[in-house]
N, C-alpha and C positions, 0 to 999 in steps of 0.2 A: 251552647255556651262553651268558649275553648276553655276558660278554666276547670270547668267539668272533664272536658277531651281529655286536659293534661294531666289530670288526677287520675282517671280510667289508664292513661300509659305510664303512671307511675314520675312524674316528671315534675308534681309536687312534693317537696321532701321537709318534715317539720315544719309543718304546717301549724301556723298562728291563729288565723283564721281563712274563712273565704267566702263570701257573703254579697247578696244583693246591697245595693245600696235605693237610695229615695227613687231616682231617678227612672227611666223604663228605661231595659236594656243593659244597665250599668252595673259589674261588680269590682269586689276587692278582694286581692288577696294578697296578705303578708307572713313569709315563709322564707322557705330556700327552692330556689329553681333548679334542677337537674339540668348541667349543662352538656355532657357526656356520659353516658348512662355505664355501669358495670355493664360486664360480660356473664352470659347464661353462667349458671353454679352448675346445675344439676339437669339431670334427663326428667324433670320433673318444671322443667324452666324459671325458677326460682332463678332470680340473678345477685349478682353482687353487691357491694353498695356504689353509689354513684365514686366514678373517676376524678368529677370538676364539677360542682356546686355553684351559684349563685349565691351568695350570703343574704342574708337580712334584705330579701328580695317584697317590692313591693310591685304591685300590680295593678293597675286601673283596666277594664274590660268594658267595650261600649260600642253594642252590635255586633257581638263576634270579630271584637278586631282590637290587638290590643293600643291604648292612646299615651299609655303612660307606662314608664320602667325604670326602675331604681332599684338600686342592688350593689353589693361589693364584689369586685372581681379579685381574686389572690394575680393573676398575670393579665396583662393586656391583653396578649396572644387567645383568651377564650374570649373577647368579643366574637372571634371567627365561630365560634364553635355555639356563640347564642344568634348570630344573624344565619348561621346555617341551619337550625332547630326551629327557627322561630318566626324566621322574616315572612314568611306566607301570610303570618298573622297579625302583620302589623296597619295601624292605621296610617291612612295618608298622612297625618296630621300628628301621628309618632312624638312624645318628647320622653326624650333618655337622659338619665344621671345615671354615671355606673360612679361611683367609688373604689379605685386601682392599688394596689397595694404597693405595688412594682414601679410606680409613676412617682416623679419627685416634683414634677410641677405640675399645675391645672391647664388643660388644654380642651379643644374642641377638635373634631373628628368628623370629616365628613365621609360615609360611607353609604354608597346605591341612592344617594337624597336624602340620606336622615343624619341629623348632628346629632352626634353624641356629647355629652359635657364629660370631661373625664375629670376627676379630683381625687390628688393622692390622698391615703388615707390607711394608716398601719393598725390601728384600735378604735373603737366607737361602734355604736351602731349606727347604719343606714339612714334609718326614721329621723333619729336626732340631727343627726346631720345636716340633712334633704331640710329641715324645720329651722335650723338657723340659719343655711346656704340661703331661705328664702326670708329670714325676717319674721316668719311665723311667731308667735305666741302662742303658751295652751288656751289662752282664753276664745283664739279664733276657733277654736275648736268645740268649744261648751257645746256642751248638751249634745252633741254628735256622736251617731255610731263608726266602730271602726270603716266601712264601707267610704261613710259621710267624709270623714277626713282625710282621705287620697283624694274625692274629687275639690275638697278646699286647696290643698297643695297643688294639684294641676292647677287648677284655677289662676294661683301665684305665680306656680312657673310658668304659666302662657307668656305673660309682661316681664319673668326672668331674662335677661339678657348680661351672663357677663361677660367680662371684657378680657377672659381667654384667648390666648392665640391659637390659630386653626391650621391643623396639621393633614397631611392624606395621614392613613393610615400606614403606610412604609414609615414612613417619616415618624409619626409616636414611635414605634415597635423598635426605630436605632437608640431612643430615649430610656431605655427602660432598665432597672437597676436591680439587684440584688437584695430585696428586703423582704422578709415574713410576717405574718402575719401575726402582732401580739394581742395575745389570749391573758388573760388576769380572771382568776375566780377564784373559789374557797380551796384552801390550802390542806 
């Protein structure tokens, strides 16, 4: 199982959960993905904490190959650094929502055969997001375990189609603007 792999390299970080789902073959996991790992600490290999994180990272796993990825990126520029970590383990049939911090409009990407959906996004989480970008409702959800409910969402984003403009990836990357990531909690 690569979600297992990634855990043993340390490449899940706050972790929500990560879990079988109904199905054979198929898990979930929702957390944060290490996109650049810290550098060794100590002569004892202890390392630092991750560089570049994935946010509010979701994961669908089916046969050793990931089908589904959703996630917030703080810069465009670490898509590079998640198709260089990762693309070995992608499925042919791959569908990507990253959430861009840096990005002011929604766009599509085409990168090695796989689109990505890019959609600016400064505050929120991921999940919420990913669940009105599709139309979802909680109730399509009833009675489902976490697992259950990434493979209802792929499901919807199979027939997802919007009507984003499609960029190479030079081209997003001259797009991309000066904005941070806003945080709000208890004071």
């Amino acid at each position: 199982m690569i979600l297992d792999k990634y855990d043993q390299a340390g490449l899940l970080f706050n972790t929500n959960f990560k879990e079988s789902a109904p199905a054979e073959g198929v898990f979930g996991y929702r957390g944060e993905l290490v996109l650049i790992e810290g550098e060794v600490a100590d002569d004892q290999g202890r390392t630092k904490p991750p560089v570049a994180l994935m946010r509010h990272t979701v994961l669908l796993e089916k046969d050793d190959k990931l089908t589904f990825v959703v996630g917030v990126l703080d810069q465009l520029e670490l898509i590079n650094s998640f198709i260089e970590k990762y693309k070995a383990d992608f499925a042919d049939e791959i569908k990507v929502l990253f959430y861009v911090v840096n990005i002011t409009t929604p766009m599509q990407v085409e990168i090695e055969g796989v689109n990505f959906v890019l959609i600016p996004l400064v505050q929120g989480v991921a999940w919420n997001e990913l669940i009105d970008e599709l139309g979802l409702e909680k109730s399509d959800f009833k009675g489902q375990k976490p697992a259950e409910k990434i493979m209802t969402a792929l499901e919807e984003f199979k027939s997802y189609s919007p009507e984003f403009e499609v960029f190479s990836l030079e081209q997003a990357l001259t797009m991309t603007v000066e904005i941070k990531w806003e945080a709000h909690g208890a004071v």
